[in-house]
N, C-alpha and C positions, 0 to 999 in steps of 0.2 A: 475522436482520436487526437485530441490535443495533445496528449503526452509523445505521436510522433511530430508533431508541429513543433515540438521543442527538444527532440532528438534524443526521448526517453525510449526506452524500449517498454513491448506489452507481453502478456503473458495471459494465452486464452484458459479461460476456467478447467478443461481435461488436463493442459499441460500444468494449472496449478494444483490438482488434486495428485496430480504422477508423484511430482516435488516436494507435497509433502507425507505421500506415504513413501519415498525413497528416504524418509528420517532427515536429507539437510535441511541445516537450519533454513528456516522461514519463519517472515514476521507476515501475519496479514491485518491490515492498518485501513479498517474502516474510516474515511473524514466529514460521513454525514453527521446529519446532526443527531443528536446523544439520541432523541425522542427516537426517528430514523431505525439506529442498530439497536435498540431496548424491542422492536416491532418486530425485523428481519435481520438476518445477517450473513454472510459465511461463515461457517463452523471454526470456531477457534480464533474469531477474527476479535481485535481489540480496537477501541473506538481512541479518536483523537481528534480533538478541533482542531481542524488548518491554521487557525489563527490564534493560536494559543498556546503552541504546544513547543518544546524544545529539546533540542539536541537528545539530552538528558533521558527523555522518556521513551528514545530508540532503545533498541538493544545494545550493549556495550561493543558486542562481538562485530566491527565491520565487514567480515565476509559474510555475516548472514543474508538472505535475500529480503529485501524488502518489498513487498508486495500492495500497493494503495490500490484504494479502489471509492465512487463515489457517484452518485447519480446524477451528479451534477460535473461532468471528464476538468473544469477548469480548477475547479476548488483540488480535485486529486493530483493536476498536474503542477499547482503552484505551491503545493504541499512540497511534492516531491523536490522539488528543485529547492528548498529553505535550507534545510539542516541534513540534506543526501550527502553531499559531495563524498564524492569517494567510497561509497557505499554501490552493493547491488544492487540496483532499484528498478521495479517492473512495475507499470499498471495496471491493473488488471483489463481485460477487454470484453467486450458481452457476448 
């Protein structure tokens, strides 16, 4: 639960399935590594290395929700906090 250690909010996997058959927007932002979501993933989920990636490759729309998620809670939560600000940002929880 790193991401409440840094005072992100979570978002358990029922309440992210409700959110996105309710149609709003949602981004869901795999940060393992490429091999990782090419194996497993959540459905509809897009991949992004933590350490690589920018602003740019969010979605344009700021009130979409963003949703990380990672097997590793420190790499999803240091994601989040880069290029969020101002964004809705959730991570996912198990």
């Amino acid at each position: 639960m790193f991401a409440r250690l840094m005072g992100l909010k979570t978002i358990s996997p029922d309440r992210l399935h409700q959110l996105v058959q309710s149609l709003e927007p949602v981004t869901i932002i795999d940060v393992n590594s490429r091999r990782s979501w090419m194996e497993a993933r959540v459905p509809g989920a897009s991949n992004l290395d933590p350490a690589a990636y920018k602003e740019s490759d969010l979605p344009p729309d700021k009130n979409a929700v963003l949703v990380f998620y990672c097997s590793n809670p420190k790499d999803s939560g240091r994601t989040m906090t880069t290029h969020t600000r101002g964004r809705r940002v959730w991570e996912l929880n198990r």
